[in-house]
N, C-alpha and C positions, 0 to 999 in steps of 0.2 A: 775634746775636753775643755772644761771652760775653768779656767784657775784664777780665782777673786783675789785681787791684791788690795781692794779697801772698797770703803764701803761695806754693803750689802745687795745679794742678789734672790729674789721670791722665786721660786717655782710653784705654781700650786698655794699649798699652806704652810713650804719650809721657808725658812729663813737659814741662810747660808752667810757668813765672814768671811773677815781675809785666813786664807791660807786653805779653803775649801775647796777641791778638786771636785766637780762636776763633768759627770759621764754623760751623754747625750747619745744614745743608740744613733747610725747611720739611716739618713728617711725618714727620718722622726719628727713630727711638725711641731713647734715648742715655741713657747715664747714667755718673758722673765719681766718682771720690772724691778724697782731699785726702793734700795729704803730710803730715807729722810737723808741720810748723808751724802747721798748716789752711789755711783758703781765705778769700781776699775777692774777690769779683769783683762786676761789673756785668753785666747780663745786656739788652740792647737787643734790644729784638722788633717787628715792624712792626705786630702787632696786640695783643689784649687778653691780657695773662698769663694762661696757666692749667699746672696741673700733673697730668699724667695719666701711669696705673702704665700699662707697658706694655702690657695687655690692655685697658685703659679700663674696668674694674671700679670704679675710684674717679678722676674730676677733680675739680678744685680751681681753683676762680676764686682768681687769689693778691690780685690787686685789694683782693674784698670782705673777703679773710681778715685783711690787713694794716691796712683800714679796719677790722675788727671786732677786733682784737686791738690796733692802735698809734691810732689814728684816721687821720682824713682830713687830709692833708697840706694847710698854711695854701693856699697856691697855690690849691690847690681850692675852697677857701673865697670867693676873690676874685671 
């Protein structure tokens, strides 16, 4: 589920706001851009984030990339 907190996010020909709940089937290759003001969203997934180009020539665990780039969130630490 991908849930817009500002901004604006395109699918297709929709235009989506903040407070917009979008569904995204599991295996589903998709990809979004942003309106003029850009995008904030939350992105809830039932398993482990990763980011894969449509052909799966490059994934991307966002997990380890976010721990390697920002650190490990305190929470984790506990």
């Amino acid at each position: 589920m991908i849930f817009v907190t500002a901004g604006e996010i395109r699918l297709g020909n929709a235009v989506h706001g903040p407070g917009a709940a979008l569904f995204v089937a599991a295996d589903t290759n998709y990809g979004f851009s942003t309106g003029p003001a850009g995008l904030s969203f939350i992105n809830f997934r039932p398993s482990s984030p990763t980011y894969a180009t449509a052909d799966r020539s490059f994934v991307l665990d966002e997990a380890d990339f976010f721990i390697e780039h920002v650190g490990k969130p305190q929470y984790l630490d506990a």
